[in-house]
N, C-alpha and C positions, 0 to 999 in steps of 0.2 A: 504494500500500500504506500502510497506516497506520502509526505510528510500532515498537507493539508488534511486527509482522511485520517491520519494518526491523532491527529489534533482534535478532529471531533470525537472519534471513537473513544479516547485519553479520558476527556469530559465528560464524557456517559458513565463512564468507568467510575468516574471520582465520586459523580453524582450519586452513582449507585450505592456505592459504598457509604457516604452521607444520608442516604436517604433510609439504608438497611437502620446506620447507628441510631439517630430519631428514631425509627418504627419499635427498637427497642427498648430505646428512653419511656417509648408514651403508648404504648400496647398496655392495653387492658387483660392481654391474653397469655400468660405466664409460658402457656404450651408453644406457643409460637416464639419464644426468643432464641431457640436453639435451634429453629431452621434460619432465622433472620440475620443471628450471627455467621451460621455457615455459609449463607448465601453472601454476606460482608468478606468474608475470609477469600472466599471465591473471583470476587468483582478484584478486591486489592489482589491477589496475583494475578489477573491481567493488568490491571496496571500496573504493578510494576516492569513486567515485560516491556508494554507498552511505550513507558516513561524514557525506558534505556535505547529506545529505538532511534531515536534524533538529539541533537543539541536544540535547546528551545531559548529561544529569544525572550526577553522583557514584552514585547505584542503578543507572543505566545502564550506567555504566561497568563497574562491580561485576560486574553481569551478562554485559556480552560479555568479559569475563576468566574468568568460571567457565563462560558458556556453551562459548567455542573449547575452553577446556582440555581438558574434558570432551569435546566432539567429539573433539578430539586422541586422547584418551585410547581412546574409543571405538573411532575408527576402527584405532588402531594395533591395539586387541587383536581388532579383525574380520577384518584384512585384510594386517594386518601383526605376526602375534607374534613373528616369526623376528627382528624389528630393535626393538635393546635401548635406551631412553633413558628418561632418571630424567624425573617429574613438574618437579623443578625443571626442568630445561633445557627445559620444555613453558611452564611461564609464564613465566620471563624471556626467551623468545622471543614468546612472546604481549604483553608489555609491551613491548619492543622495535619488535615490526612496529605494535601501536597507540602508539606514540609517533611512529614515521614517519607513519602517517597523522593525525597530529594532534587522536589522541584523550586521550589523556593527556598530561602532561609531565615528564620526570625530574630 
């Protein structure tokens, strides 16, 4: 895949992973945290693969922080509007899990 395609696919990635960590913060359903972690564990090794695929620029960066958030964002009011979390706690988790994989630094 080309760089461009790495960069959205990256986003989805992080998104996902953000969006697993929430589901488990705010689940009412005790039975469901241990598929929701597994499926987070899952999302983050493709990213990481993913991460190591190119050299990512400061615009890049920019991007897969507004790309995930906005996934996040998306997904939660598709599929999840019953579970309530502020935009902030959407990007300092997204800054958070890309710092772990060593795309930014704090």
């Amino acid at each position: 895949m080309g760089k461009n395609r790495d960069l959205k696919y990256l986003g989805k990635r992080i998104g996902n992973i953000v969006l697993h960590k929430l589901l488990v913060m705010h689940t009412n359903r005790p039975e469901s945290k241990g598929f929701l972690r597994a499926e987070e564990v899952t999302y983050r090794d493709s990213a990481i693969k993913e991460a190591k695929k190119h050299n990512w620029n400061k615009r890049d960066i920019d991007f897969l922080i507004e790309n995930a958030v906005s996934f996040v964002i998306e997904k939660k009011d598709m599929k999840y509007s019953d579970v309530d979390f502020s935009i902030e706690d959407v990007k300092k988790l997204v800054e958070d899990e890309m710092n772990k994989l060593g795309l930014i630094k704090s």
